[in-house]
Residue frames relative to the residue before (quaternion, step in Angstrom):
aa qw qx qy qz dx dy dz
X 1.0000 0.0000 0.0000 0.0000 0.00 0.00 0.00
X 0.2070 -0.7754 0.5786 0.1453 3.48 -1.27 0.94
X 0.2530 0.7724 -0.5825 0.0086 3.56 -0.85 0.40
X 0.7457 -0.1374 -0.0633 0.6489 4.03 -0.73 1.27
X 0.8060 -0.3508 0.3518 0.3218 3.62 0.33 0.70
X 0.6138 0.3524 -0.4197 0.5683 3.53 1.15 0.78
X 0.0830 -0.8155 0.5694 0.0620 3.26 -0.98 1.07
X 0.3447 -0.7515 0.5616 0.0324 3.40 -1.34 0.33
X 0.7351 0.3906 -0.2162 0.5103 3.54 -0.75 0.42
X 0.8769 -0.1006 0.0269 0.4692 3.89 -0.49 -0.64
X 0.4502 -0.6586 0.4627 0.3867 3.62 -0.09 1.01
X 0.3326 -0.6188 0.6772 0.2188 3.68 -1.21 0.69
X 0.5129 -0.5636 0.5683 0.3104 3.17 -1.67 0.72
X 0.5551 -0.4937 0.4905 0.4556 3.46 -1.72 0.13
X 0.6145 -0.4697 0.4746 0.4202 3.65 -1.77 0.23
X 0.1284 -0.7713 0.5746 0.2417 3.56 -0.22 0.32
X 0.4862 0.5739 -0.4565 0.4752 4.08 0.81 0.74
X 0.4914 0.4776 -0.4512 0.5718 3.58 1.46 -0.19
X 0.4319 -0.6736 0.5988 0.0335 2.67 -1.93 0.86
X 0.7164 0.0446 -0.0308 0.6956 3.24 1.29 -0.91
X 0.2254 -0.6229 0.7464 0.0635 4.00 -1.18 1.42
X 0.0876 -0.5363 0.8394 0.0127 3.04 -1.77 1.48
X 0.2867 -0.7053 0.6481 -0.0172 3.19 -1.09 1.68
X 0.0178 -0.8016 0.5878 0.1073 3.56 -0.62 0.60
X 0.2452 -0.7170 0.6508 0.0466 3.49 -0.92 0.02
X 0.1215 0.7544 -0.6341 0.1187 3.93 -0.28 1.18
X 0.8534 0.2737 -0.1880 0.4018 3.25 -1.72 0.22
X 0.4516 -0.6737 0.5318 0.2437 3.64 0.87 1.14
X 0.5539 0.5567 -0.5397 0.3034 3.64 0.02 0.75
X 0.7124 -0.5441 0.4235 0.1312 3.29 -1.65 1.20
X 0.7054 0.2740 -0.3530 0.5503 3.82 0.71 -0.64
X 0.5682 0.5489 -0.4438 0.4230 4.00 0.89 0.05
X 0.6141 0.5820 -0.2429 0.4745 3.24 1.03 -0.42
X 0.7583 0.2097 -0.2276 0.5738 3.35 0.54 -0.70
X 0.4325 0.4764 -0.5833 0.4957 3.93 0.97 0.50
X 0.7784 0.2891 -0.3580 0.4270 3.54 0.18 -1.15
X 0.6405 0.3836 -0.5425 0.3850 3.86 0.32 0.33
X 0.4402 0.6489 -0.4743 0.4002 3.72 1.10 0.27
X 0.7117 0.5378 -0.0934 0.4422 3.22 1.07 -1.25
X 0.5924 0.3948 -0.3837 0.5881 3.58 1.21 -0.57
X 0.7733 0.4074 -0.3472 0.3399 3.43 0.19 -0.68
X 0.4374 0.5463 -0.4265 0.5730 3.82 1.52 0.04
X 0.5692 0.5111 -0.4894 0.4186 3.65 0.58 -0.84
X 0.8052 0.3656 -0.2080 0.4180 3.27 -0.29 -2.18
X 0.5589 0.4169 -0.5658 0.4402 3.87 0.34 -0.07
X 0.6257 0.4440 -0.3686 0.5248 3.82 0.36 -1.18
X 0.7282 -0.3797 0.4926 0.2878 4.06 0.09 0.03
X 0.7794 0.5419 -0.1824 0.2562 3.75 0.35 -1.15
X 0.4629 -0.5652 0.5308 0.4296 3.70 -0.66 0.34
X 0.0911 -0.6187 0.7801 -0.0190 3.23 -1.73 0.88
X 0.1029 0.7067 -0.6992 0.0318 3.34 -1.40 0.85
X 0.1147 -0.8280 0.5488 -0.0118 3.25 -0.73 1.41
X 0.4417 -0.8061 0.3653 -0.1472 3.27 -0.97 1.15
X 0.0028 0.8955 -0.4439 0.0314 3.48 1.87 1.03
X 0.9321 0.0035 -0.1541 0.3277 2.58 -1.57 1.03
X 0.0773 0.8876 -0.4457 0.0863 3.92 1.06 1.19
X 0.2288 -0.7266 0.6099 0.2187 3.10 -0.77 0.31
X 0.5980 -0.6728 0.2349 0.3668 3.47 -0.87 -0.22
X 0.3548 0.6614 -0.3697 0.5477 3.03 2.33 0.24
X 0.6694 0.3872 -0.3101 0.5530 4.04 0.92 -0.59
X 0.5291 0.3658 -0.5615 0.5205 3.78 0.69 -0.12
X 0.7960 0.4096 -0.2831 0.3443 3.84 -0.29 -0.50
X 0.3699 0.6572 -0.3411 0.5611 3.17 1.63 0.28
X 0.7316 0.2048 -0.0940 0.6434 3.66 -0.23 -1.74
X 0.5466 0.4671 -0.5764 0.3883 4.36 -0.09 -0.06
X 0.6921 0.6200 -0.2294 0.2898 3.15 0.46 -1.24
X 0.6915 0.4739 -0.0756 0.5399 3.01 1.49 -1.60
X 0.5956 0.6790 -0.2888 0.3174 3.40 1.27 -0.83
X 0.6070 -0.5752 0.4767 0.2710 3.91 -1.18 1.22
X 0.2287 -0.8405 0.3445 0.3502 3.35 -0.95 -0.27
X 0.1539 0.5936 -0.5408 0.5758 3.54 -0.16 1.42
X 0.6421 0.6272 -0.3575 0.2579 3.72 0.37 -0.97
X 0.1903 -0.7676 0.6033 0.1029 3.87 -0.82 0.48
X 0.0545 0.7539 -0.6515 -0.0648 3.55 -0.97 0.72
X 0.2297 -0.7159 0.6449 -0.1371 3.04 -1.35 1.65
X 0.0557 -0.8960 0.4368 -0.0577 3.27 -0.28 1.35
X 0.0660 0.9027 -0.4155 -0.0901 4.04 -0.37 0.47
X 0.2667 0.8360 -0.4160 0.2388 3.26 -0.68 0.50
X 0.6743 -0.4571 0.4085 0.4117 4.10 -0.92 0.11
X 0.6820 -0.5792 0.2909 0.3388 3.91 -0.43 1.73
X 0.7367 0.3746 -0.3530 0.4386 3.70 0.12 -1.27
X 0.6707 0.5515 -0.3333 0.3674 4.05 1.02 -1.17
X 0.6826 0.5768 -0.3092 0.3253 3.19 1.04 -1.56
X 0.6124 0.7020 -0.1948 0.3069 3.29 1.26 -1.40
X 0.6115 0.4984 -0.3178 0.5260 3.30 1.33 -1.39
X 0.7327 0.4630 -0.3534 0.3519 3.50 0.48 -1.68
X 0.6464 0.5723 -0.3800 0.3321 3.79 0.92 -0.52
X 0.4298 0.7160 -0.3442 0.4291 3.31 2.04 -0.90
X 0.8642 0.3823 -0.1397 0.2956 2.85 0.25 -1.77
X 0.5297 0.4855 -0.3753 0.5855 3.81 1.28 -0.34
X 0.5899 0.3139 -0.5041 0.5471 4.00 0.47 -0.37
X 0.6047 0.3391 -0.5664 0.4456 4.49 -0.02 -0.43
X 0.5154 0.6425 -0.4734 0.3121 3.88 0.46 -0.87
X 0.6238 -0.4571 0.4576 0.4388 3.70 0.50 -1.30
X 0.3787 0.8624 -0.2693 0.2007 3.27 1.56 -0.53
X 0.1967 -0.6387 0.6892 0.2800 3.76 -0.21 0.36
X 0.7509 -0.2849 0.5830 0.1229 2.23 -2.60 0.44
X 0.6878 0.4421 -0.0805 0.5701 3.43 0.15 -1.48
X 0.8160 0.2752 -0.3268 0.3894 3.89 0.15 -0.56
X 0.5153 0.6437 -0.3491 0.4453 3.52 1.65 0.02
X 0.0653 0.7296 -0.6789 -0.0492 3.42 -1.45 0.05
X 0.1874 -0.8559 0.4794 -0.0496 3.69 -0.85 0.94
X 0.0324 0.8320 -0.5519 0.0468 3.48 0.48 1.25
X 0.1595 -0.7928 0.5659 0.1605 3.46 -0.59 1.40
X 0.3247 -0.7989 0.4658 0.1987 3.91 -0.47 0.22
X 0.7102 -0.0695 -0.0677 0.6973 3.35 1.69 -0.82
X 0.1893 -0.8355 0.5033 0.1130 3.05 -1.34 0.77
X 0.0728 -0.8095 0.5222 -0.2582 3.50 1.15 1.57
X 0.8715 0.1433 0.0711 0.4636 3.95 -0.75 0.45
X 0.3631 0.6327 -0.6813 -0.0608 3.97 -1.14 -0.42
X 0.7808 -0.3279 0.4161 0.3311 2.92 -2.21 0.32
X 0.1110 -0.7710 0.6208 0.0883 3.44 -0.84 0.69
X 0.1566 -0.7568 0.6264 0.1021 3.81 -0.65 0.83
X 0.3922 -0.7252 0.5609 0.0751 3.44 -1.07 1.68
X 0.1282 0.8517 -0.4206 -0.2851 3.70 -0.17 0.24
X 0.2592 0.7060 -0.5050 0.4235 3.61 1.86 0.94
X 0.8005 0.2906 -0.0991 0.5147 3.94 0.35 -1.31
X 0.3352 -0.7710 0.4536 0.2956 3.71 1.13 -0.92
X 0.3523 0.6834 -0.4532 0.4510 3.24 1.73 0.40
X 0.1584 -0.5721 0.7752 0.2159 3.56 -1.99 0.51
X 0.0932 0.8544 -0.5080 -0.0563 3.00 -1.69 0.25
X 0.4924 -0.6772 0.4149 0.3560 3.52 0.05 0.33
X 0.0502 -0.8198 0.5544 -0.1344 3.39 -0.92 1.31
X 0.3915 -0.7153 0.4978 0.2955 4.26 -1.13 0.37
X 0.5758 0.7268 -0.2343 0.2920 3.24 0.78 0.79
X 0.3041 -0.8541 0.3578 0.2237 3.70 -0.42 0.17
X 0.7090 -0.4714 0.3064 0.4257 3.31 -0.54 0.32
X 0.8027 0.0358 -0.3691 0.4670 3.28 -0.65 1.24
X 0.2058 0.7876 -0.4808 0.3257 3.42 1.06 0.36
X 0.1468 -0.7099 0.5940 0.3489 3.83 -1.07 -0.12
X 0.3196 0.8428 -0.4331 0.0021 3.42 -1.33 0.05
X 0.7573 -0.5742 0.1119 0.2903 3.47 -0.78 0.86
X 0.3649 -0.6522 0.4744 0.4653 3.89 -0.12 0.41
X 0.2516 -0.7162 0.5865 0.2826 3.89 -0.69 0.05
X 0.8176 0.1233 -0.4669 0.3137 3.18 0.73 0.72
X 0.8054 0.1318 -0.3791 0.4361 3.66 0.71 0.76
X 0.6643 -0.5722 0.3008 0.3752 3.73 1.03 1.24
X 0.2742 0.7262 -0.5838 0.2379 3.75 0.63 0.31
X 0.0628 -0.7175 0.6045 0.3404 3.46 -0.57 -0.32
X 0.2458 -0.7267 0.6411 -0.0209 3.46 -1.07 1.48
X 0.1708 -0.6093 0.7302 0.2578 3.67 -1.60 0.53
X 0.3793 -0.6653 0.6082 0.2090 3.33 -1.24 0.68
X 0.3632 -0.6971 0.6153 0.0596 3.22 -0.94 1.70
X 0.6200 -0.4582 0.5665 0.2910 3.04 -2.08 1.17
X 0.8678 0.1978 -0.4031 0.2129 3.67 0.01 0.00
X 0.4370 -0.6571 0.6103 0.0687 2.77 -1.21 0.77
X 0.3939 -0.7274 0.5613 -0.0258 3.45 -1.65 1.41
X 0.4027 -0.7686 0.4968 -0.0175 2.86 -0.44 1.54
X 0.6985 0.4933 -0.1941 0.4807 3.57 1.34 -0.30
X 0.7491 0.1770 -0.1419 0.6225 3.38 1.22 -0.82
X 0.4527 -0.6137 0.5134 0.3936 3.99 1.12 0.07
X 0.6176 0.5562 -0.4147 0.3705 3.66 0.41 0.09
X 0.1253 -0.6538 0.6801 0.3071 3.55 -1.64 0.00
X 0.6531 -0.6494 0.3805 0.0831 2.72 -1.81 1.22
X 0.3048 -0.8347 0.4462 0.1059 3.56 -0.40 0.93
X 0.0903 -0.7662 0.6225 0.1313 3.86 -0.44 1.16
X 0.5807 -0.4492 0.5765 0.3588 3.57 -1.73 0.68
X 0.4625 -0.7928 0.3968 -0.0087 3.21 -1.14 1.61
X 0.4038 -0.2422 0.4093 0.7815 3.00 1.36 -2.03
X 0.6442 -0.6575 0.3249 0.2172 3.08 -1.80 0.23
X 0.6937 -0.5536 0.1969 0.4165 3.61 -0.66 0.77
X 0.5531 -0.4523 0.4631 0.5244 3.72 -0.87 -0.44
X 0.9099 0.0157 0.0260 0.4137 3.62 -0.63 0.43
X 0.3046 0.6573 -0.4238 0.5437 2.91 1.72 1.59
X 0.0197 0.6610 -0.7029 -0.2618 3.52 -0.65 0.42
X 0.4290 -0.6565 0.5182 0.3412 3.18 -1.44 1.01
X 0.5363 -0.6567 0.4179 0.3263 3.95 -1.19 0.79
């Protein structure tokens, strides 16, 4: 499945028109690992520089983006809420769309973007689910979409809080 550039289900191959794969790794997690060593070794067979990046955070994706040539691909893997940020942060980097790829391995929880308080926050839920902002008690349903700019999904006003009058 494809959605803003995070996919799910069968690992995608690397772009083989990049020239240079930034491999990330997020969220210390064992099936990201052995995706991004799928992917280095698709590079170097295809010819191409691969540089992989264990255990990234989303401060080291904006690191090597920054630093990156152009031609470059960044392929990131890793558990939904991590992958998302790190995908955030390479699209603020400069990152296309198109030069990105997002392999989510688990999809436990996501970022939930309040747009009453302006707060994100990390929630156990799934899309269309309802549930409280954690920081100013709204109750929010958690929309199917999902931001490709801030890694987050977007929260709509549900109904009205406890001891809210709605305005």
């Amino acid at each position: 499945m494809k959605n803003s550039g995070i996919v799910t289900g069968t690992v995608p191959p690397i772009d083989p028109t990049g020239r240079i794969h930034l491999l990330f790794c997020v969220g210390d997690c064992a099936d990201a690992r052995t995706v991004v060593g799928t992917w280095a070794a698709q590079a170097l067979a295809a010819g191409r520089v691969a540089t992989v990046v264990p255990a990234a955070t989303a401060a080291r994706v904006t690191q090597f983006v920054q630093q990156a040539r152009a031609g470059s691909r960044v392929l990131i893997a890793g558990p939904r809420r991590e992958a998302m940020l790190a995908a955030a942060a390479a699209r603020a980097a400069g990152v296309l769309p198109c030069e990105t790829t997002t392999y989510v391995t688990a999809t436990e929880g996501v970022s939930l973007f309040c747009p009453h308080c302006g707060r994100t926050g990390d929630v156990e839920a799934e899309p269309g689910a309802v549930v409280a902002c954690g920081s100013c008690g709204l109750h929010l349903e958690i929309r199917p979409h999902l931001s490709g700019h801030h890694g987050t999904y977007l929260g709509a006003v549900a109904c009205p809080s406890p001891g809210k009058e709605t305005p």
